[in-house]
N, C-alpha and C positions, 0 to 999 in steps of 0.2 A: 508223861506224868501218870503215877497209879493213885486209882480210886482209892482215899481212907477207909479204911476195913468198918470204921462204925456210919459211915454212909452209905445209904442204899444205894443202889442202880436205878440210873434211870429206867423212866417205863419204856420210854422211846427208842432204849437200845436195848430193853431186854429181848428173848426170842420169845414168838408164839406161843410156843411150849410151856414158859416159865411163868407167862401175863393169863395162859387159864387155869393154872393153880392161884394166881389173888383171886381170878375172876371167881373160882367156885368156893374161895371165900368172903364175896362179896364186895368186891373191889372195882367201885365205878371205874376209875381213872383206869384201870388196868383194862376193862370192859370199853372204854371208850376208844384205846390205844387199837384193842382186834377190831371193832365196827370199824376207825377209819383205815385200817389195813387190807380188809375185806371189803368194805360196803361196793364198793364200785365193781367189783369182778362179780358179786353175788346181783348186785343189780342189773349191769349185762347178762348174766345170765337169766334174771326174773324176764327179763324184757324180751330176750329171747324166745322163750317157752309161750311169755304170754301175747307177744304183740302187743300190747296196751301198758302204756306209762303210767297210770294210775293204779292197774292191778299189781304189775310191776313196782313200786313202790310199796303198797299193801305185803306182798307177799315179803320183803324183804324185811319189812317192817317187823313181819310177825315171825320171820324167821330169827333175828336176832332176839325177839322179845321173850321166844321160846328158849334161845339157848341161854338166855340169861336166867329164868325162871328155872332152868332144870339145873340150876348149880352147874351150869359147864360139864355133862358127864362125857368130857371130851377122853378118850384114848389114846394115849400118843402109840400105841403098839398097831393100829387100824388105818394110820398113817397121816398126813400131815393137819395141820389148823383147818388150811385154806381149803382142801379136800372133804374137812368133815362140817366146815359153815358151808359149802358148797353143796352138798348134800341133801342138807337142813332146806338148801334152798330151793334146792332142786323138790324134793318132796312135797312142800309147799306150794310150789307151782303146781305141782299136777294136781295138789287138792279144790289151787283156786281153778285151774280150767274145768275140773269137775261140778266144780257149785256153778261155775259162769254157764256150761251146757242143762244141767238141771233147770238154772235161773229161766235162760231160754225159751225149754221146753213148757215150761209153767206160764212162760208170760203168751207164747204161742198160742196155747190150750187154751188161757185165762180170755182169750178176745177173740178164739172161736175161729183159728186161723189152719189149726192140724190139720183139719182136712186138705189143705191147698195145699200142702207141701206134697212133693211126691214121695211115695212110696217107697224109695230105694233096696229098703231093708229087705224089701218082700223079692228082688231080683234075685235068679239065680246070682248073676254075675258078681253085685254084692252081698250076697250070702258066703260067696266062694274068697271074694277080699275079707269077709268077717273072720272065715276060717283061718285065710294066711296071718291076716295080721295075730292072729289067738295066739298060731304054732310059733310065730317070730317073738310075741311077747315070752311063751313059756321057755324058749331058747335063751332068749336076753337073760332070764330069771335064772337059768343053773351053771351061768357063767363066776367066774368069781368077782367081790363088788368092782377089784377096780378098772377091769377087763370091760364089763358092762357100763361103767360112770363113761370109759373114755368114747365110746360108740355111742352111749345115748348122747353125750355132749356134740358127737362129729353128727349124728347123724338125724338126731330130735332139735339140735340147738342149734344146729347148723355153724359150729366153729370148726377154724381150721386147727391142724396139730400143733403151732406155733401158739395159738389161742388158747388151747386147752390144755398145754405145757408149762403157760403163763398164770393161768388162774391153780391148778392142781400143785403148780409149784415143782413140779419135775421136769426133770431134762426129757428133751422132744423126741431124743431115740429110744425111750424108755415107754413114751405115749405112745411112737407105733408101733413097739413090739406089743402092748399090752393089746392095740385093736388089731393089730397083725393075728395074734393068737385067740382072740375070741371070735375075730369074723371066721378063722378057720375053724373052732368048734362047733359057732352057730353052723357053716357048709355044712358039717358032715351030718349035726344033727337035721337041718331040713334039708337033705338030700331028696327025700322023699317026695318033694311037696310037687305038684305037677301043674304045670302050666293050665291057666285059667283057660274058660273056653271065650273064644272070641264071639 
């Protein structure tokens, strides 16, 4: 039986695509439909990043509240829904681990404890992990986004390809050509990099 032309479509069976145009017209129910489509994959993901259920939740929280706030400037040319709420949330995560090490250092400071902590930073050895990790981050950076999303998922979030095929929304041989091709960029670019000293 076909849908009467002067009845809407359901929200439930509309695609991604079509629920963030109401959304960036301000459309709860349409906005409701992506949260319960997404919220679980983006939550596994907050949880991942952050180890902690409550941050985990906060960052998911504020991820959605942002994409709602900004009228959905979602791009369907940049690639899928569940890639660019993923994103949103990924971002998010690193902001809250960034306030949670800050928080940290302040509470540390604040009861006169810095001193007891050792030193690390001042080691050759990690001076020499500070460098790698820099040269791996600037590598990660001039990859293209979606090259880098599937490696920081495999390898900061620790999903498997099956996992991250599932949340990005694409087929699994498509996730590891895209880390197939970026881990081989990252190679060539830190070729250079030379083993730490022992």
């Amino acid at each position: 039986m076909t849908q009467p032309k002067n009845e809407p479509m359901a929200l439930v069976d509309m695609a991604d695509e079509d629920l963030m145009q109401l959304v960036r017209k301000g459309d709860n129910a349409a906005f409701a439909c992506i949260y319960e489509r997404h919220s679980t994959a983006a939550f596994s993901l907050a949880y991942r990043m952050t180890q902690n259920r409550n941050a985990a939740e906060d960052v998911v929280q504020e991820a959605f509240l942002s994409l709602w706030r900004s009228n959905a400037r979602y791009d369907r040319a940049r690639g899928s829904v569940r890639t660019w709420v993923l994103g949103i949330v990924h971002n998010r995560a690193i902001d809250s681990l960034r306030r949670s090490i800050g928080h940290d250092k302040r509470r540390a400071s604040d009861e006169g404890l810095e001193e007891r902590f050792e030193a690390r930073e001042r080691t050759d050895v990690e001076a020499g992990r500070r460098e790698e990790a820099r040269e791996v981050r600037t590598a990660l950076e001039t990859l293209p986004a979606e090259q880098c999303r599937v490696i920081e998922l495999a390898y900061f979030g620790g999903f498997t390809h099956s996992e991250i095929a599932r949340m990005l929304d694409t087929p699994i041989g498509t996730v590891k050509g895209r880390m197939r091709l970026g881990l081989e960029k990252m190679r060539g670019q830190l070729a250079g990099l030379k083993e730490l000293p022992s």
